[in-house]
MARDREN-271200 format. One line per field, with one value per residue (C-alpha): residue number from 1; residue in one letter; x negated, y, z negated. Coordinates in nm, 3 decimals. Layout:
N
n [NUM / ...] $
res [a / ...] $
u [X / ...] $
v [Y / ...] $
w [Z / ...] $
REM end
This chain:
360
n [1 / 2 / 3 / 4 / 5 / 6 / 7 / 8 / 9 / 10 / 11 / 12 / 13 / 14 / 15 / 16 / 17 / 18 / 19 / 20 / 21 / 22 / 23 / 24 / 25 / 26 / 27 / 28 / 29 / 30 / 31 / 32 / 33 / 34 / 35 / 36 / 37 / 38 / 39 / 40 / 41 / 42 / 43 / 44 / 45 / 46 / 47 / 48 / 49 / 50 / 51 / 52 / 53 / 54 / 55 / 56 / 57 / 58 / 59 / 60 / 61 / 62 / 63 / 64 / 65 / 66 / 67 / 68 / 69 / 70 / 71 / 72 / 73 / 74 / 75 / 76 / 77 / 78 / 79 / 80 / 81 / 82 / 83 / 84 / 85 / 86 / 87 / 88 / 89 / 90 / 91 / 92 / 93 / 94 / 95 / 96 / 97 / 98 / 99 / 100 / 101 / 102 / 103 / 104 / 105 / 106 / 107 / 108 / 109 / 110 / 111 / 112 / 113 / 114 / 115 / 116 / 117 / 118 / 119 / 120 / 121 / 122 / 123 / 124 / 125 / 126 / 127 / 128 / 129 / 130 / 131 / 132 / 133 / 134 / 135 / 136 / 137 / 138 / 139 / 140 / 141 / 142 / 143 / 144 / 145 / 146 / 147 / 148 / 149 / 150 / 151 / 152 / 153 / 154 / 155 / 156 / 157 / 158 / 159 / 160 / 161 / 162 / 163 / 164 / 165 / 166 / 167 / 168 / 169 / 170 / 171 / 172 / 173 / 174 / 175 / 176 / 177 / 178 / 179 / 180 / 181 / 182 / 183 / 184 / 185 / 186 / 187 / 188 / 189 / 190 / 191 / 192 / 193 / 194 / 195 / 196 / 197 / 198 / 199 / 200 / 201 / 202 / 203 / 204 / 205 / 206 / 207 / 208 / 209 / 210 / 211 / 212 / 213 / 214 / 215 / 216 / 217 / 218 / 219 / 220 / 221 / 222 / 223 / 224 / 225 / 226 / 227 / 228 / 229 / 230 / 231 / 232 / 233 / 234 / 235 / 236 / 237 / 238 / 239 / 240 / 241 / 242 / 243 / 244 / 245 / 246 / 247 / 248 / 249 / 250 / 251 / 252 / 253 / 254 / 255 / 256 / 257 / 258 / 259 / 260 / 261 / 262 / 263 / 264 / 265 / 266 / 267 / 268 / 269 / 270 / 271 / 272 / 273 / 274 / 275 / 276 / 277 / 278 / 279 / 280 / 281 / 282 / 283 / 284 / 285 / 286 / 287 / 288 / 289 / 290 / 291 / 292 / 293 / 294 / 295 / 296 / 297 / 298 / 299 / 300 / 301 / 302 / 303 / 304 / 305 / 306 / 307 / 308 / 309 / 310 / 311 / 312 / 313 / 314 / 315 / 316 / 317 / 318 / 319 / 320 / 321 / 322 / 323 / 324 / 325 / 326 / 327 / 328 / 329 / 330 / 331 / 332 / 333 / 334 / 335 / 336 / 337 / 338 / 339 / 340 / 341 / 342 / 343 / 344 / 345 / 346 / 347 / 348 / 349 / 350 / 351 / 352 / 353 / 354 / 355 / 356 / 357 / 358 / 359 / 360] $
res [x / x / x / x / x / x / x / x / x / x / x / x / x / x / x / x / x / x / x / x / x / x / x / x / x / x / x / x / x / x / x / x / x / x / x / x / x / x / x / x / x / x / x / x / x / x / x / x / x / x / x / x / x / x / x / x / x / x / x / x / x / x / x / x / x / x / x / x / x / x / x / x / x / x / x / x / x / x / x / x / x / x / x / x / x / x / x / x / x / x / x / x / x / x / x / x / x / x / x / x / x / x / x / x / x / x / x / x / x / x / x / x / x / x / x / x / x / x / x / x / x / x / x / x / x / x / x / x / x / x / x / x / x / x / x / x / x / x / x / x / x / x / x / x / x / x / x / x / x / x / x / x / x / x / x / x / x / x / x / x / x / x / x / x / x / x / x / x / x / x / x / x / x / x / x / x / x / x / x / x / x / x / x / x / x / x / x / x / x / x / x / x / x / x / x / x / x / x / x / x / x / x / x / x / x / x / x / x / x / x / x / x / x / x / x / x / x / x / x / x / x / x / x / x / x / x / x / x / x / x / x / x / x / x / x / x / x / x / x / x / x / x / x / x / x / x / x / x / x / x / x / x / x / x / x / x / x / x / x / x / x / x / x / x / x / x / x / x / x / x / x / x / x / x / x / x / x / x / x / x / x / x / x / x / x / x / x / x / x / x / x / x / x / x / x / x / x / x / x / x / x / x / x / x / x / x / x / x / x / x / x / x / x / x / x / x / x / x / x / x / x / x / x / x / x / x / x / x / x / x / x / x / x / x / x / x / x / x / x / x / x / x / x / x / x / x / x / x / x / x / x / x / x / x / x / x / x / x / x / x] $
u [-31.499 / -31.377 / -31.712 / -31.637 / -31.846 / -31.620 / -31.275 / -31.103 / -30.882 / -31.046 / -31.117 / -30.839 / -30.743 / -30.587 / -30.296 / -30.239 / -30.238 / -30.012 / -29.784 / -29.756 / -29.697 / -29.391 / -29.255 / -29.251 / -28.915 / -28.843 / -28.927 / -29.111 / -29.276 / -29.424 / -29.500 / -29.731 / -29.940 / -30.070 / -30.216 / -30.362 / -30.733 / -30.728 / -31.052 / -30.954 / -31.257 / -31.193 / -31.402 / -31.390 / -31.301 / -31.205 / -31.350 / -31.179 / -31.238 / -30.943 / -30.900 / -31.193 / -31.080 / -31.235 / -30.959 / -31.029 / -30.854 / -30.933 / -30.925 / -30.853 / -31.150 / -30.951 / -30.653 / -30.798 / -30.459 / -30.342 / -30.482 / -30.437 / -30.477 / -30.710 / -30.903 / -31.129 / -31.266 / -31.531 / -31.800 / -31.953 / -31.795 / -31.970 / -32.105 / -31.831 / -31.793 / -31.882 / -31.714 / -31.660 / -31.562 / -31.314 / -31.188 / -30.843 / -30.550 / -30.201 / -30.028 / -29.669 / -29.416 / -29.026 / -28.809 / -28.532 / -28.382 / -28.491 / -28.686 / -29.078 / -29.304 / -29.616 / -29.908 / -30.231 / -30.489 / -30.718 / -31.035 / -31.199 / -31.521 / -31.739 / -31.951 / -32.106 / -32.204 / -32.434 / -32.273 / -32.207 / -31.898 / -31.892 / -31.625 / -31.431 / -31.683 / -31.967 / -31.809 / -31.753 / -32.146 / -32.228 / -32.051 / -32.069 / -32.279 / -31.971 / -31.768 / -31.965 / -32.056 / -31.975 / -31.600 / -31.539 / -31.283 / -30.958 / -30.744 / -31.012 / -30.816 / -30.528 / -30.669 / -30.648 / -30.407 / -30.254 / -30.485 / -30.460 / -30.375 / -30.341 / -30.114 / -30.215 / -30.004 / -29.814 / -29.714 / -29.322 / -29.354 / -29.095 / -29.388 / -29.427 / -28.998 / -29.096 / -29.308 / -29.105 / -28.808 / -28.996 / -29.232 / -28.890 / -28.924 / -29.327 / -29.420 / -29.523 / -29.768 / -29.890 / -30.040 / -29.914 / -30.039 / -29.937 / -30.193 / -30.017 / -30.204 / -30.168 / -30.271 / -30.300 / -30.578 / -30.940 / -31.039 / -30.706 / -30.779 / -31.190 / -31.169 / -30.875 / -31.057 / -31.432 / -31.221 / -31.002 / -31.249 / -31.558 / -31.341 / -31.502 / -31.289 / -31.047 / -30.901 / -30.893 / -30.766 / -30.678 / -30.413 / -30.386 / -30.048 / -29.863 / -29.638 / -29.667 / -29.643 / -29.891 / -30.235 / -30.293 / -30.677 / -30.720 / -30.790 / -31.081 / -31.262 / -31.608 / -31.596 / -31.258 / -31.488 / -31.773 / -31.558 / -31.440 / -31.757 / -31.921 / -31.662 / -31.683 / -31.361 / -31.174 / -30.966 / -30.643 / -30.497 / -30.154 / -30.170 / -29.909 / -29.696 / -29.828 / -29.986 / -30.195 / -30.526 / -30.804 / -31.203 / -31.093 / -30.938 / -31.212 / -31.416 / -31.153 / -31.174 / -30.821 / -30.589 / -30.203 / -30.009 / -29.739 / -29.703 / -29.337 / -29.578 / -29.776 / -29.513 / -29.411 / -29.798 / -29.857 / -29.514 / -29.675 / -30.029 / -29.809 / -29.605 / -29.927 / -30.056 / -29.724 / -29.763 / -30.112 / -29.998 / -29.714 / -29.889 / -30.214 / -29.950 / -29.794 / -30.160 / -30.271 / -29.962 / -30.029 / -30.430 / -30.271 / -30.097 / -30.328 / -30.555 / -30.274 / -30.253 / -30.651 / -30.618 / -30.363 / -30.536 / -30.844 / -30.641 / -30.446 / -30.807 / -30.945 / -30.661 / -30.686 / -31.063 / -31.005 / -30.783 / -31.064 / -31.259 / -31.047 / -31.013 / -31.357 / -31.424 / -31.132 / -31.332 / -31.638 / -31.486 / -31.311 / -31.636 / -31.848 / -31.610 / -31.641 / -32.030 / -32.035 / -31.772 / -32.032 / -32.323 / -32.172 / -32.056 / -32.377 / -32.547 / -32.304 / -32.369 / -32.783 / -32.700 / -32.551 / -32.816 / -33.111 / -32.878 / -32.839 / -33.204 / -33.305 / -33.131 / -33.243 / -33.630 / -33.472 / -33.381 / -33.648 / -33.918 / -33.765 / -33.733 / -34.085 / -34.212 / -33.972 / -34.139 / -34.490 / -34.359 / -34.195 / -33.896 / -33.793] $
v [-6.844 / -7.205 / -7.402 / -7.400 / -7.768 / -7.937 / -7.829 / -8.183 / -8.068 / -8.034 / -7.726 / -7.592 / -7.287 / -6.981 / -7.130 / -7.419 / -7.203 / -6.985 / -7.235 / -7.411 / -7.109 / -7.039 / -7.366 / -7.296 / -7.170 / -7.245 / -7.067 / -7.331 / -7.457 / -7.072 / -7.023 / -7.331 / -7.214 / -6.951 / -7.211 / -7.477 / -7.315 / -7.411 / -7.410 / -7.208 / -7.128 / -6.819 / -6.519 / -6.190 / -5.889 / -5.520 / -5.439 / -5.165 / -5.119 / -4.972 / -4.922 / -5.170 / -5.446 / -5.525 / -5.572 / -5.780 / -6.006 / -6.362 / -6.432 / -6.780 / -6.902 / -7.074 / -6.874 / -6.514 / -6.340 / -6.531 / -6.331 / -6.352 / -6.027 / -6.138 / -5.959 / -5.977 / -5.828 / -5.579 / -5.445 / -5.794 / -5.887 / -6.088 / -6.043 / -5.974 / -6.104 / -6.432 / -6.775 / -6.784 / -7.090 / -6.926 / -7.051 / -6.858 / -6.830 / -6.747 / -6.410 / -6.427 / -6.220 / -6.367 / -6.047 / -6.282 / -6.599 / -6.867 / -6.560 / -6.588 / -6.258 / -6.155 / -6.373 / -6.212 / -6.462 / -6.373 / -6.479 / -6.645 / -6.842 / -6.751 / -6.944 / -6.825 / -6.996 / -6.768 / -6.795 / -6.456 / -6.449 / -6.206 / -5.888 / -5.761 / -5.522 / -5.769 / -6.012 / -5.789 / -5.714 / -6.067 / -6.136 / -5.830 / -6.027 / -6.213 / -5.977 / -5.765 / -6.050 / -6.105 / -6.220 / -6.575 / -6.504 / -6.597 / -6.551 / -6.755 / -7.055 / -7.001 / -7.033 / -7.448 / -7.618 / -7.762 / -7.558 / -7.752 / -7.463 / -7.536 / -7.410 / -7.398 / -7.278 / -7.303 / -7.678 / -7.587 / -7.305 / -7.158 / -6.976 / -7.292 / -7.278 / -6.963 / -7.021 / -7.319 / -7.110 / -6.879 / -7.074 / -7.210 / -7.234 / -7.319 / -7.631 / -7.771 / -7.545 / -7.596 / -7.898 / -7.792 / -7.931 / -7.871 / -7.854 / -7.817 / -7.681 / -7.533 / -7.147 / -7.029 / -7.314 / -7.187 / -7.577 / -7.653 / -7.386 / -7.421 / -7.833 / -7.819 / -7.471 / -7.668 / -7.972 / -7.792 / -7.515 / -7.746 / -7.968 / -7.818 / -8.023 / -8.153 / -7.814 / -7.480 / -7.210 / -7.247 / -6.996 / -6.942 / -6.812 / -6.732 / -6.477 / -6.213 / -6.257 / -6.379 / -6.520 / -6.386 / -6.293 / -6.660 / -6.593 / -6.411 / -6.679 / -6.757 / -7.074 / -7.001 / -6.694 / -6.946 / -7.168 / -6.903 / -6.786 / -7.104 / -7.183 / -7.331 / -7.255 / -6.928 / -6.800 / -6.598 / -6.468 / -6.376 / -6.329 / -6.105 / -5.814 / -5.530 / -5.360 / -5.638 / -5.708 / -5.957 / -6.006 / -6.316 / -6.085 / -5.908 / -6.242 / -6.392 / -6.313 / -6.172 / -6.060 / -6.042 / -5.841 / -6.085 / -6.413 / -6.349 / -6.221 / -6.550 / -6.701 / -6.352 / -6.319 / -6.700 / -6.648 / -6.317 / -6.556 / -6.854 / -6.590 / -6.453 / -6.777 / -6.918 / -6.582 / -6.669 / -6.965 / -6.862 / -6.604 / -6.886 / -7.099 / -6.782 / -6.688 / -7.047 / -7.108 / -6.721 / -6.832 / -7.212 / -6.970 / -6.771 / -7.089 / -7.256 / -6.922 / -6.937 / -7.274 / -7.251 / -6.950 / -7.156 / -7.423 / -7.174 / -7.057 / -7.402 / -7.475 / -7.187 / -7.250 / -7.587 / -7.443 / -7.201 / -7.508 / -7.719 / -7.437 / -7.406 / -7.781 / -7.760 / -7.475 / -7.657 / -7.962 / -7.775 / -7.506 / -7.882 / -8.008 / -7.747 / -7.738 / -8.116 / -8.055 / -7.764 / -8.000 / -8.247 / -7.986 / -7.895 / -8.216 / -8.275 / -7.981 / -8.031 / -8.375 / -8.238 / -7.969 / -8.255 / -8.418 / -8.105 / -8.052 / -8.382 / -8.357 / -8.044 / -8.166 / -8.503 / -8.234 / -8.033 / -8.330 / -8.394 / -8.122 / -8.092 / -8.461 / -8.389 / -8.044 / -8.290 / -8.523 / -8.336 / -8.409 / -8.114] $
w [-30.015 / -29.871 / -29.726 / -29.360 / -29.334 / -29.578 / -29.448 / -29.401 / -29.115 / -28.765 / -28.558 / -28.349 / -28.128 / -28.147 / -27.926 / -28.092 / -28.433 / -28.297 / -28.185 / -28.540 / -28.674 / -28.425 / -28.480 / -28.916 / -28.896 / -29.238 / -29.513 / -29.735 / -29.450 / -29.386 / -29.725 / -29.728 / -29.450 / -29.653 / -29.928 / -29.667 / -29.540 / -29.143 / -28.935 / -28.632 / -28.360 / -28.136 / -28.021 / -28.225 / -28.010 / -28.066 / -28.493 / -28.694 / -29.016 / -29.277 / -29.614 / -29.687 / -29.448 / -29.101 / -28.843 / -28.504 / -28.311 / -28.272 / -27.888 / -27.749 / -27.524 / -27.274 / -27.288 / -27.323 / -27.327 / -27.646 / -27.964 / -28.372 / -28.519 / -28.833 / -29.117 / -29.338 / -29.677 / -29.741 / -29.497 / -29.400 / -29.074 / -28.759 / -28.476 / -28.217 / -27.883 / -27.943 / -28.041 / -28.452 / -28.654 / -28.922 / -29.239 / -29.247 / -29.441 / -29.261 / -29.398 / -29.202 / -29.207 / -29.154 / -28.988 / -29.011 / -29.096 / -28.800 / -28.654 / -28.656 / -28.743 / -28.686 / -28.819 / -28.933 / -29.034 / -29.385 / -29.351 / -29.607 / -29.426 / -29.162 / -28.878 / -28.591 / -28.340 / -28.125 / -27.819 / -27.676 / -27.518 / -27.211 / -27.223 / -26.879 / -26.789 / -26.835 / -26.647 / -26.320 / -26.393 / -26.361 / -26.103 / -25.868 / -25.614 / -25.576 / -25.566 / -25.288 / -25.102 / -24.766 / -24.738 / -24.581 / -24.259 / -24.314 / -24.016 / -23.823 / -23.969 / -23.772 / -23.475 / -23.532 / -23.420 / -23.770 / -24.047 / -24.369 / -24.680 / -25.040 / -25.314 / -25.644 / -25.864 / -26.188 / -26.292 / -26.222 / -26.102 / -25.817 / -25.591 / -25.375 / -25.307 / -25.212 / -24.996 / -24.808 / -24.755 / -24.563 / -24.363 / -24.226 / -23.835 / -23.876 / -24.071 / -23.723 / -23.735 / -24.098 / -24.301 / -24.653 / -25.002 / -25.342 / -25.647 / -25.976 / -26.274 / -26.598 / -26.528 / -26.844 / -26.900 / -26.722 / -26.776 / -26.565 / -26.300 / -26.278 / -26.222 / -25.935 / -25.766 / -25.737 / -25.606 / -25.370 / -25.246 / -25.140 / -24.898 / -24.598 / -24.298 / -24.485 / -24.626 / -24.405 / -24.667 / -25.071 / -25.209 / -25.559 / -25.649 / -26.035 / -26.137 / -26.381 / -26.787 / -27.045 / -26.969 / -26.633 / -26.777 / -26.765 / -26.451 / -26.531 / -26.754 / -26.652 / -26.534 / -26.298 / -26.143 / -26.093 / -25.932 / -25.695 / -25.640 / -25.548 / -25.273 / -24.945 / -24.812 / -24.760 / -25.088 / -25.141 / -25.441 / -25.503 / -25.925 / -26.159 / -26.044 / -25.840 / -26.149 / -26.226 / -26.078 / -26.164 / -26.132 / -25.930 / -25.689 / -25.573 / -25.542 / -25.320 / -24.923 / -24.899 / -25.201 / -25.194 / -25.469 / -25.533 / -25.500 / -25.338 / -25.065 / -24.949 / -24.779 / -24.562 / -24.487 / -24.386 / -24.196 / -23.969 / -23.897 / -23.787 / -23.639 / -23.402 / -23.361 / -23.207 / -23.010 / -22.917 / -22.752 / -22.577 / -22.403 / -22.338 / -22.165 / -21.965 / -21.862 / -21.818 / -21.556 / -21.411 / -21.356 / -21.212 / -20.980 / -20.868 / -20.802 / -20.605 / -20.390 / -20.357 / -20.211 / -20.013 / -19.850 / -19.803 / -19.652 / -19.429 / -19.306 / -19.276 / -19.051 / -18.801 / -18.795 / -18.650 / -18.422 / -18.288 / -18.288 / -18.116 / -17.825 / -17.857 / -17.794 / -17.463 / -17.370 / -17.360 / -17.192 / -16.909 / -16.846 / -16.856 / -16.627 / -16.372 / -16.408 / -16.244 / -15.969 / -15.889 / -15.977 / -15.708 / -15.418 / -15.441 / -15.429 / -15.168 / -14.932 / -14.979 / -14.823 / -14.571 / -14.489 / -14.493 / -14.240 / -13.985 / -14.053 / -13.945 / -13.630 / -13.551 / -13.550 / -13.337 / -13.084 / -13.153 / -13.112 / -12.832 / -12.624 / -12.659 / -12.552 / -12.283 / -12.132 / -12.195 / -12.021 / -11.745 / -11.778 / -11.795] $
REM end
């Protein structure tokens, strides 16, 4: 056995392993793989044990779909489902000339390193309070007037052409950003999801698009699904073909089953919300309407109340009028009467000194 603490080259992954060996096209070059030891650090998943071998493959941490089918000797083996340190030989097969073969790594050293690494199923257990927690609402976003939205997506990648082609006829309604990242790498995905996903005010909805193929269960690393589930702003996901579904799927608020879908689905919101408005205006100008009528009714019967008022008033002045001529007649004709009255004592008085006197 090789001492795994005195190997003079450094530690490396499964992908970059794999990728050495893809590029050791020649046939010297392969045969020399098999006589350097390499330190390669990976998690063991999925034991069987044949014909006095122990079978597993070596997982890559950060890109879980990449695996090295690997064996080892006799009944000792490790404990699985966590990150091992492994001393390895490469066994390769050529199938033909320039054509690279199926690698199988011996292994001839062991480390472990005690750190557990969690399976599928014990993922979805950790994180079912994410998963059933309350979903953060999405179509509440379009109700701004520009919502700012996020792609992220593969570095190269055609989902965000896509997308532009059909949000053609909206981008007046749409602040658009694109985040590039390498989506096979959780590191990659993790950093730019914390980043993106806490910019409460500045960012309105983050959509997380790739197509289907090889390392989709990147996706599902730990620190990508702690990154989802620690966000502050709404989530989609639009990940693989319509077969393939993801732990960071059920954590985000709203899932889409392509990513040839996210631009038809922003499309239908801008769609409503453009329809929203429209009919605001129509109703705005109906209710303006309306209010004009209102007023114009209350003007209609302010004005005939001041005509009523202004009969009213001519009333008064011609009833007030005739109450003075009356006052005056009558003042006139009780002038009159104090006059006749007067006279009539005169004669009065005097007919009666006169019968006194004899005069009569």
């Amino acid at each position: 056995m090789f001492d795994v603490e005195k190997l003079p080259l450094p530690a490396c992954r499964p992908t970059g392993l794999l990728t050495m060996i893809q590029r050791a096209t020649d046939a010297s070059l392969v045969q020399s793989l098999g006589v350097q030891p390499i330190l390669v650090q990976g998690i063991g998943r999925n034991p069987k044990q044949w014909e006095g071998r122990v079978y597993f493959d070596l997982e890559d941490p950060e890109q879980p779909t990449v695996r090295l089918r690997s064996w080892i000797s006799g009944k000792r083996a490790p404990q699985w489902n966590q990150v091992l340190s492994l001393t390895v030989l490469i066994r390769t097969k050529i199938k033909k000339p320039g054509v690279m073969i199926e690698p199988e790594l011996e292994v001839v050293g062991i480390q472990e390193s005690g750190q557990v690494a969690s399976s599928r199923d014990e993922l979805r257990k950790k994180f079912i309070a994410a998963i059933n927690a309350k979903k953060l609402v999405v179509a509440d976003i379009f109700l701004k007037e520009m919502p700012k939205v996020i792609l992220v997506t593969n570095q190269g990648g055609e989902a965000d052409r896509d997308i532009q082609s059909q949000l053609v006829g909206y981008r007046d309604l749409l602040a658009w950003e694109i985040q590039s990242v390498r989506m096979t790498e959780p590191q990659s995905v993790s950093t730019t999801l914390k980043d993106v996903l806490g910019k409460v005010g500045q960012v309105d909805l983050v959509v997380l698009a790739r197509g289907g193929g090889e390392g989709i269960a990147a996706l599902d690393h730990e620190q990508v699904l702690q990154a989802a589930s620690a966000r502050a702003v709404p989530l989609v996901t639009a990940i693989g073909h319509a077969n393939d579904h993801t732990i960071l799927d059920d954590i985000a608020d709203f899932s889409l089953a392509v990513p040839s879908m996210v631009g038809k689905w922003l499309a239908e919101q801008l769609e409503m919300k453009a329809r929203r408005q429209a009919d605001s205006k129509r109703l705005s100008g109906l209710k303006l309407e309306e209010e004009l009528k209102k007023l114009q009714g209350e003007m209609v019967a302010v004005g005939k109340a001041r005509v009523e008022e202004q009969k009213a008033l001519l009333q008064l002045q011609t009833d007030w009028g005739a109450l003075v001529d009356r006052v005056n007649n009558l003042s006139q004709n009780r002038s009159l009467w104090r006059t006749g009255a007067l006279v009539a004592w005169v004669f009065i008085g005097g007919w009666i000194a006169g019968k006194i006197l004899g005069w009569w």
